[in-house]
N, C-alpha and C positions, 0 to 999 in steps of 0.2 A: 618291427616298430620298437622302437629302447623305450623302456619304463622308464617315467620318473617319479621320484619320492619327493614330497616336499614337507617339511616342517621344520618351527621354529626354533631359537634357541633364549631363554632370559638369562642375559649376564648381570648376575649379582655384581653392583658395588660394594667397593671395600669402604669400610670405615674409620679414619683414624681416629686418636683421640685427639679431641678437643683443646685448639689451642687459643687462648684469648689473645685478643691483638687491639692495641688502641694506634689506630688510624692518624697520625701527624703528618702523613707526606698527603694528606689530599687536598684539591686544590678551596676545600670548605675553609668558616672561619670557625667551624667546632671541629672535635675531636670526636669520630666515628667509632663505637667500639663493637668489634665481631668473634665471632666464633668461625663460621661456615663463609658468612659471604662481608661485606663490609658496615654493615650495622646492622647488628641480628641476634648482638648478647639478648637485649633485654626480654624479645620476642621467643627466641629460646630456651629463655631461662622461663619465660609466662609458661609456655608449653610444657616444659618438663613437670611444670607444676598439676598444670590441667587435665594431664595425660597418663599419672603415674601416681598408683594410688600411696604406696608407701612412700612416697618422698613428698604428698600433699596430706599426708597424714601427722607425718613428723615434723613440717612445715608449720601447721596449724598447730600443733601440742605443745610444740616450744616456743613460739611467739606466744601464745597462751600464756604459758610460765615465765616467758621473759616480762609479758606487762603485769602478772599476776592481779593482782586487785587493784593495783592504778599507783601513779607516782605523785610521792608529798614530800611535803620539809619537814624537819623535824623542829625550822625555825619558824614557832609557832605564827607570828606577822608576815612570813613570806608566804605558807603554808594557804595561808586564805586568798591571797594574791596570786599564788601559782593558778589556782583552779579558773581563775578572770584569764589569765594568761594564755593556757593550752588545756585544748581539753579533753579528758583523759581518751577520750577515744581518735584523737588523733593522735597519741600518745601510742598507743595500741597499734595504733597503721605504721607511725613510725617501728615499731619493733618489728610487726610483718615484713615490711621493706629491707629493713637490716637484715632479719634469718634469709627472707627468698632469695633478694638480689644482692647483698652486701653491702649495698648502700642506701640513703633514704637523703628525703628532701625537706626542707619545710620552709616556708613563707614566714620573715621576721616581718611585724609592722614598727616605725616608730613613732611617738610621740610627734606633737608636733616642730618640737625647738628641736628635736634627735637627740636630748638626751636619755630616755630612756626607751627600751622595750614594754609596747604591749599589748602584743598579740603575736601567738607562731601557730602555725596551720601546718597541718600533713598537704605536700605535695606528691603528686605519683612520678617516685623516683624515673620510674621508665621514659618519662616524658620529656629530660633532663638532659642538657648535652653540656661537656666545657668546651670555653674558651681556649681555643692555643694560645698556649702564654710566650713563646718566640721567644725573647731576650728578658722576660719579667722575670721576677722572682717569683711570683704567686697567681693565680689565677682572679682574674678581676670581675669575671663576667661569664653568665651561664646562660644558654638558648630555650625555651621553652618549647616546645609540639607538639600535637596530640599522636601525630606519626610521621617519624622519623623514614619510616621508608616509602613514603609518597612523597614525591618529588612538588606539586603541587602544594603540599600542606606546610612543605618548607618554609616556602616562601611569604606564610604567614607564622611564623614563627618568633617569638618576643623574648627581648632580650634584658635581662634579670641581674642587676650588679647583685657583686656576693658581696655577704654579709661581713661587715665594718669595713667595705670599700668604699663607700661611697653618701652621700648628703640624701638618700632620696628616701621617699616614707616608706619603700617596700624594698627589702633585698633577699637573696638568698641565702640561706646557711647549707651546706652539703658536706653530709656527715656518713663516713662508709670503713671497713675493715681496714687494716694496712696489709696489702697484698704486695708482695717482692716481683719485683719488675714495672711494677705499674707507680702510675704518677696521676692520672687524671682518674680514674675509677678504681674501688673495689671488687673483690671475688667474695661470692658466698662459700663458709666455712663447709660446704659440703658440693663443690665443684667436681672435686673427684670422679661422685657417683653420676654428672652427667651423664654420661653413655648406659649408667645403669637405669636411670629414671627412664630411657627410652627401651631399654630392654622390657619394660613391664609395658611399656605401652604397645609396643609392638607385639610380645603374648597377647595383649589381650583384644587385639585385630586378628590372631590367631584364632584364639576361639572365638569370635563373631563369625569370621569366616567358615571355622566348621561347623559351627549352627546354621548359615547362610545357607552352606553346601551340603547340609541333612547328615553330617557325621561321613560322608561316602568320602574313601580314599581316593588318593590320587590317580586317576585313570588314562589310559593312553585310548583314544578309538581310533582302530583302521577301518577306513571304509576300501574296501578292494576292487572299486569297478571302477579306477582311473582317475585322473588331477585334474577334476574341473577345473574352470576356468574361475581367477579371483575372484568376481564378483560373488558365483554361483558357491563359492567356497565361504565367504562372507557369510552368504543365507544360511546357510547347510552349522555351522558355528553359532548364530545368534539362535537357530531353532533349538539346538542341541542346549545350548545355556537356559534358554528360558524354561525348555521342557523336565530341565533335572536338574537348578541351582534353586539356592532360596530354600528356606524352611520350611513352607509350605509345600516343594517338592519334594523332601524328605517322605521315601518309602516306595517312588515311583517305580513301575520299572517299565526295561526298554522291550519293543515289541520290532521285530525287524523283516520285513517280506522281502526274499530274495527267487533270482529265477534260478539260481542254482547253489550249491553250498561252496563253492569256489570262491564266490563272489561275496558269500556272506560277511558282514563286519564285524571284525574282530574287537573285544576291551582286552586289553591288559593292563592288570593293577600293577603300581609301582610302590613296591613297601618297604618300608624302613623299618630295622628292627630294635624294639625298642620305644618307640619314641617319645609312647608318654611321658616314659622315666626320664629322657633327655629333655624333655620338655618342663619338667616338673624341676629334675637340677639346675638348670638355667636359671625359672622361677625364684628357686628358693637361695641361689646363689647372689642372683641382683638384688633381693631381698636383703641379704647379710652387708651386700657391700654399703645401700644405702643408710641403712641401721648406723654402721659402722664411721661412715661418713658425717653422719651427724649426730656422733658420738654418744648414742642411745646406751644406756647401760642394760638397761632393763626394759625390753617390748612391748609389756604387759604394762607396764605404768601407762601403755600409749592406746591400749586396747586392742593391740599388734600381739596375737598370736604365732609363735613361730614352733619346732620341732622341739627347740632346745631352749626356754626363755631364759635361762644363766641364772633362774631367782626362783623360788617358790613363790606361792601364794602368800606367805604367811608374812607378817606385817614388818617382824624387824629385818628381815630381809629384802623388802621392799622401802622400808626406810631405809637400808643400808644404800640400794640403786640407787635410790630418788637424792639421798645427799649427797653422793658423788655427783650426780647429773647436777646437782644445782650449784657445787662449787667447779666443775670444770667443762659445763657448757651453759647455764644458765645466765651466772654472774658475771662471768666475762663480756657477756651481750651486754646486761642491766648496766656493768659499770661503762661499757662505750656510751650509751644512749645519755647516761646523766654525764659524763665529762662532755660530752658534746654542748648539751643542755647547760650545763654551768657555765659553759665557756658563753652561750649567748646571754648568760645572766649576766655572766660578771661586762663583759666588752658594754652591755645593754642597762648597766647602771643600775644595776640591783643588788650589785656586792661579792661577798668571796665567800662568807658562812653559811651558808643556806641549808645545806644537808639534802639533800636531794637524795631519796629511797625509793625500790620499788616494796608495797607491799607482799609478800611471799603467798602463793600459792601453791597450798598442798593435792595434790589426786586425789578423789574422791576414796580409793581403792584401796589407802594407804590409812585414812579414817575413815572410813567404815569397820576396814578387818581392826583396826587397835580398838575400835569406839563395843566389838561384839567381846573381844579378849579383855577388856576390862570393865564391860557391863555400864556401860557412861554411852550421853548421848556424843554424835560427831561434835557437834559444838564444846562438849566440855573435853574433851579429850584434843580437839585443834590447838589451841594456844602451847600445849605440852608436848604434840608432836613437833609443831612447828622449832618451837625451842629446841628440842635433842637434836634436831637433824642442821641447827644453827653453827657455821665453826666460828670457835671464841677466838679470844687472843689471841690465845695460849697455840694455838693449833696454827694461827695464821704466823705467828714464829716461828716453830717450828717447819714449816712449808718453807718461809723466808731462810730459816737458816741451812736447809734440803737444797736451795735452789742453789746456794751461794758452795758448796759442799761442789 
C-alpha cells in the first residue's frame, strides 16, 4: 500500500509600493481615487491612521500645532466677525484633514443677495468626490457620500457646486497639498511611510497573536497512523486549535495514548534564529521611516521615545528641534490653511487685509524644563520662549536670499 503525506502550503503575497491613481476613464460622473483597488485612498489612508501607533501619534501632534490656539485677525473688526464665521474647532478639523489626508473640505454659506460669506463649516474630506472636468477649465462641481464604496449609497449622493461657481446659498470650497501628477486631489506630506504605517500595524497582529498562541513556537505535528479522510482531518485540526491556542491555553501540555511508539506523533518545532532582534529592527526601522516622513525633528517633543532622540532633555535644545519643526513643517500647513481661508474671504466680500494667524503653540516639555532653569512659572516664561523660537525678518531674508543662491 503507497503512503500518502498531505499538507499545506501559504503563499505569501508580495507587496508593492503604493501607487496613487485618480480614476478618469470610469464610466462615473466623479473622479475615483485608489491606491489598491479603485476608491480606497481615503479608507486606506483612515486605516493607516487607526492601525499604527506612530503615524497616529504624529498625526495628532502636528495637527495640534498646526491649529495651536485657534485662528484670528490681527484686523481687529474682522477679528470679531471671523469667530461668527468658522468656528475654531472646525478650524482644527480642517488642519486634521490637511496633515491626514492632504486635503480638507468645508461648506461656504452665503448671504442672502450672495454678496457676502457667512458661514464655513468643516466637511469630512473623505466623503468628497470631483467632478470630471472633460473640456472645462476648472472643476465646477463636487459629489457628496457618506461611502463611496457601497454601490447603493451612491446613488444617494448630492451634488455640491464649488465655491464662486455658482448663485446658490451653499457651495463648496476644496482646499488640499499641490501634489505632482495629480489634478483632482492631494497627497499627504507623509505618503511615503504608507507601507510603514502598516508595518507597525502588522507587528502588532504579531504579538496578539503570540499572546493568543501562549508564547509557543511554531510547531509542525505528525500524527503517524495514516491520512484520514477530510472531514475526519478537519476535527482532528479544530480540536488541536482549541486545546493549545488562546491565552488561556498558555502552559498546556500534550498527552498522547498510542498502541505502539511507531505510531506515536511526532511535534517538530520550526525556529528562526534570531527573531526577536529581526522583529525589533523592522519595529524600530518603520518607526524612523515614519518620523522621518513627517519630518519630526525631535520625537520627544511628541512623547515618542526612540534609541537615539537626536536632542536631549535639556530646553535650548529642544527649542532648537521645536523651531525648526515649526518653520519647516508647521508653518507651511498654517500658511496653506489661511491662503485658502483668504481666498474665501476675499472672492466672499470681506476684503484683502485681514491678517489671518494661527496663534503658536508651545510643548508643554519645552516650558516646563525653561520655566525650572529660570525659576519662573510656565506662564511667565511662555510669551519669551514663544518669541526666541519666532524667525524675524531678518532670518526670512536670508532663507529668501539661500533659496535664490
Amino acid at each position: 500500500m503507497k503512503k500518502k503525506t498531505e499538507f499545506s502550503v501559504l503563499n505569501l503575497s508580495q507587496q508593492d509600493i503604493p501607487i496613487i491613481t485618480e480614476d478618469t476613464k470610469t464610466r462615473y460622473s466623479w473622479v475615483p481615487v485608489g491606491i489598491m483597488d479603485q476608491d480606497d485612498f481615503f479608507p486606506i489612508i483612515t486605516d493607516s491612521f487607526n492601525t499604527s501607533t506612530t503615524h497616529a501619534a504624529c498625526v495628532d501632534a502636528i495637527s495640534d500645532l498646526i491649529f495651536g490656539k485657534g485662528l484670528f485677525s490681527k484686523n481687529e473688526i474682522f477679528d470679531a466677525a471671523l469667530a461668527r464665521i468658522i468656528a475654531q474647532e472646525d478650524v482644527k478639523r480642517i488642519a486634521f484633514d490637511l496633515k491626514l489626508y492632504g486635503n480638507f473640505a468645508a461648506q461656504v454659506w452665503w448671504n442672502d443677495d450672495h454678496s457676502r460669506v457667512k458661514r464655513i463649516y468643516h466637511v469630512p474630506v473623505q466623503h468628497i468626490r470631483a467632478e470630471k472636468i472633460y473640456d472645462k477649465p476648472e472643476i465646477e462641481k463636487y459629489y457628496y457620500c457618506t461611502d463611496w464604496q457601497d454601490t447603493r449609497e451612491q446613488r444617494n449622493k448630492k451634488e455640491i457646486p464649488a465655491f464662486g461657481t455658482s448663485s446658490e446659498p451653499m457651495e463648496l470650497y476644496y482646499g488640499k497639498h499641490y501634489s505632482p501628477g495629480k489634478f483632482y486631489y492631494g497627497l499627504p506630506d507623509w505618503i511615503p511611510a504608507l507601507q510603514f504605517s502598516f508595518v507597525e500595524a502588522e507587528l502588532s497582529n504579531l504579538h496578539i497573536n503570540n499572546i493568543e498562541n501562549g508564547f509557543l513556537p511554531l510547531v509542525m505535528v505528525n500524527l503517524n497512523n495514516g491520512v484520514p479522510a477530510p472531514e475526519e482531518r478537519q476535527v482532528i485540526e479544530n480540536q488541536i486549535e482549541n486545546k493549545f491556542t488562546g491565552t488561556r491555553n498558555a502552559g498546556r501540555f500534550m498527552l498522547s495514548f498510542n498502541d505502539d511508539a511507531v505510531n506515536k506523533p511526532t511535534v517538530d518545532t520550526i525556529t528562526t534564529e534570531n527573531l526577536h532582534e529581526k522583529y525589533q529592527y523592522v519595529a524600530d526601522y518603520a518607526q524612523d521611516r515614519i518620523l522621518v516622513a513627517h519630518r519630526v525633528t525631535s520625537p520627544l517633543l511628541f512623547g515618542i521615545r526612540t534609541g537615539d532622540n537626536g536632542f536631549s532633555s535639556q530646553s535650548e535644545e529642544m527649542k532648537t528641534a521645536f523651531s525648526i519643526m515649526q518653520t519647516m513643517t508647521i508653518q507651511p500647513f498654517q500658511n496653506t490653511i489661511i491662503t485658502c481661508l483668504a481666498e474665501i474671504f476675499r472672492v466672499g466680500g470681506w476684503g484683502r487685509d485681514l491678517e489671518l494667524y494661527f496663534d503658536q503653540l508651545t510643548p508643554l516639555a519645552i516650558l516646563s524644563t525653561t520655566a525650572e532653569e529660570t525659576d519662573e512659572t510656565i506662564e511667565e516664561v511662555e510669551e519669551t520662549v514663544n518669541e526666541s523660537m519666532e524667525v524675524t525678518e531678518e532670518q526670512e531674508n536670508d532663507i529668501e536670499l539661500n533659496n535664490e543662491e
